[in-house]
N, C-alpha and C positions, 0 to 999 in steps of 0.2 A: 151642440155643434158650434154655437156661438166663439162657447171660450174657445174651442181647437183653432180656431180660422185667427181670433182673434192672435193667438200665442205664434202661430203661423206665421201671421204676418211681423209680430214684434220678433221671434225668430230672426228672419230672415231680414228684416231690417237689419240687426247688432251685425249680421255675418256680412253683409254688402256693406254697411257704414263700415266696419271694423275693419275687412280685409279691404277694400277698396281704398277706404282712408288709408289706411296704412299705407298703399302703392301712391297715393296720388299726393297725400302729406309728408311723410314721413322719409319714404325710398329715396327721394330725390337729391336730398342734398348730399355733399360731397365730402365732410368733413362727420355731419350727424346724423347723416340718413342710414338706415337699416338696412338697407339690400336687399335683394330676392330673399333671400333666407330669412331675412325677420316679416316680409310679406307670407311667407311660406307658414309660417308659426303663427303671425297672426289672425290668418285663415281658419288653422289649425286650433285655435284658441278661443275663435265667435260659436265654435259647434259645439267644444269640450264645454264652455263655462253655457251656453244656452240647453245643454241637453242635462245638466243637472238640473236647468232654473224650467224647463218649459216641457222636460220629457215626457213627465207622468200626465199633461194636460190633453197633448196635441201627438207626442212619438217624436216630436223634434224632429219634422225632415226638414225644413227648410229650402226644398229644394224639391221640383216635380220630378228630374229624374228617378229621385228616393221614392218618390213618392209611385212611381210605377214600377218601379222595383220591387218594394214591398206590395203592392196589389199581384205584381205576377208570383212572386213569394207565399202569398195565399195569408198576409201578413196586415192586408189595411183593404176597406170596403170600395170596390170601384165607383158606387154612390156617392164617395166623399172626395175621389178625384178633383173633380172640376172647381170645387170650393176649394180644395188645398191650393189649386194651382193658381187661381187668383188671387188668395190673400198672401202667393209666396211672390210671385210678380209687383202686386202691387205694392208690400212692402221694400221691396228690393228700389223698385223706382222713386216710392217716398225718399230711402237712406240715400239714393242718390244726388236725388234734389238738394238737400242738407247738406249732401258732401260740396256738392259744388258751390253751392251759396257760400259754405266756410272756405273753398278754394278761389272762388274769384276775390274773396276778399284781400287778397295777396294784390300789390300793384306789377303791374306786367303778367296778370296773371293768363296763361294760354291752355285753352280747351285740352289742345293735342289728344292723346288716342282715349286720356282720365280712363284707364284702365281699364280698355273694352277688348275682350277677345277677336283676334285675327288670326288669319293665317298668308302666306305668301308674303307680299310687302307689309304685311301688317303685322307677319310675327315677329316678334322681339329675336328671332334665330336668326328668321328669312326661310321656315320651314314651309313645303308647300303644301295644299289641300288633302292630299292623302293622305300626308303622314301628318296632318291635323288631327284628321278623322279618326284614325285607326288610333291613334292617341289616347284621344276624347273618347272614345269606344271602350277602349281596355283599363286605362284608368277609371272610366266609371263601373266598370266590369267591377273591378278589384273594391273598389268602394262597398258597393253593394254587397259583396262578398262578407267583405268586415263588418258591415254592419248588420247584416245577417244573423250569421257568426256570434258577434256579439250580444245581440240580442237574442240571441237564444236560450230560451229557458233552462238547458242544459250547461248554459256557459256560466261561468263565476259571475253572481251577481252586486250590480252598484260598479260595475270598472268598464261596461260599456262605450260613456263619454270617453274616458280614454283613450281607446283605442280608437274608437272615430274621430277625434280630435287628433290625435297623431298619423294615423289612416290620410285624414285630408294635410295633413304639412308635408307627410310626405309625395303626396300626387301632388303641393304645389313646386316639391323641390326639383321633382321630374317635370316638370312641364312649362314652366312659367315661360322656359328660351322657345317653348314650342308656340304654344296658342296664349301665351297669359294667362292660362289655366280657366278654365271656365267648368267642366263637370255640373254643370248645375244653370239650366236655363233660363232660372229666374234672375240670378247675377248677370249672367251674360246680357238680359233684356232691361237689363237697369242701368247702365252704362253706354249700349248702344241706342237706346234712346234720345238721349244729350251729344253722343258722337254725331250721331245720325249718319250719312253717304254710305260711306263704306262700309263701318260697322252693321248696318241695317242690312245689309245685301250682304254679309257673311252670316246675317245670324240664325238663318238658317241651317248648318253644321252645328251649332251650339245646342240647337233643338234636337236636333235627328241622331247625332252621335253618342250623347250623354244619353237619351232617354231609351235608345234602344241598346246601349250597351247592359245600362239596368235593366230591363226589361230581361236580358239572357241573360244574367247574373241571379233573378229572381225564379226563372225556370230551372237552370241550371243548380240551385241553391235546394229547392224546391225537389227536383228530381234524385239528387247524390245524397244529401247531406238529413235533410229533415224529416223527421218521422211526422207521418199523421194523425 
């Protein structure tokens, strides 16, 4: 149980250092910065390259929504819940720390949102709480779907990562104007952390929406698609 927790948490470190670096280094400038769409890819790119390096240890979820997805799935042991979820939190909040250490090293360097899911005045649109919700809900929906899906023994094997790696670029190209794309509560709690005010008092959506959209992506997945 060790190594799983352990990979777990280095998982989800690369996927918060990587995609969040990416939004809080790289997006910003004007001349050199990548855009939403290389934030989108880079997302897309901490799960593709971590689910080849840490699949066969841990299942690579990096992320407790997956991780109840798959248990409602019939796919991962509800015993090992609570350990997933800590070591996906607490690496997310380490990669955090590190981000920001390397961002305030910038002179004039300012906090501002560093990458933390909102909705209302805080979303990058200006979208408001339900259509956060139902966002965060269907896109984690869809997530879980794919990587369901993909992991299926029945599906072409070794092309997996793939497909979840491009699965996640694509919910961040849909959603960044919405919430700044969170799907995944241990990102969103590593970020609001260091925001602290607001973001802590929204991050409750980032919990409820992503985990229960998994959760009917794993029944649902579970009830149509999967033989027992």
């Amino acid at each position: 149980m060790g190594s799983k927790l352990g990979a777990e948490f280095l998982g989800t470190f690369w996927l918060v250092f990587g995609g969040c670096g990416s939004a809080v280094l790289a997006a910003a400038f004007p001349d050199l910065g990548i855009g939403f769409a290389g934030v989108a890819l880079a997302f897309g790119l901490t799960v593709l390259t971590m689910a080849f390096a840490i699949g066969h240890i841990s299942g690579c979820h990096l992320n407790p929504a997956v991780s109840f997805g798959l248990w409602a799935g019939k796919r991962f042991k509800g015993s090992e819940l609570l350990g997933y979820i800590i070591a996906q939190v607490l690496g997310g909040i380490v990669a955090a720390f590190v981000l920001y250490i390397i961002a305030s090293g910038k002179a004039g360097f300012s906090l501002g949102s560093f990458a933390a899911n909102g909705y209302g005045e805080h979303s990058p649109g200006g979208y408001g709480i339900g259509a956060a919700f139902l966002c965060e809900l269907v896109l984690t929906f869809g997530f879980l779907m794919v990587i369901l899906g993909a992991t299926d023994k029945r599906a072409p094997q070794g092309f997996a990562p793939i497909a979840i790696g491009l699965a996640l670029t694509l919910i961040h190209l849909i959603s960044i104007p919405v919430t700044n794309t969170s799907v995944n509560p241990a990102r969103s709690t590593s970020q609001a952390v260091f925001v602290g005010g607001w973001a802590l008092q929204q991050l409750w959506l980032f919990w409820v929406a992503p985990i229960l959209g998994a959760i009917i992506a794993g029944f649902t997945y579970r009830g149509l698609f999967q033989k027992e």
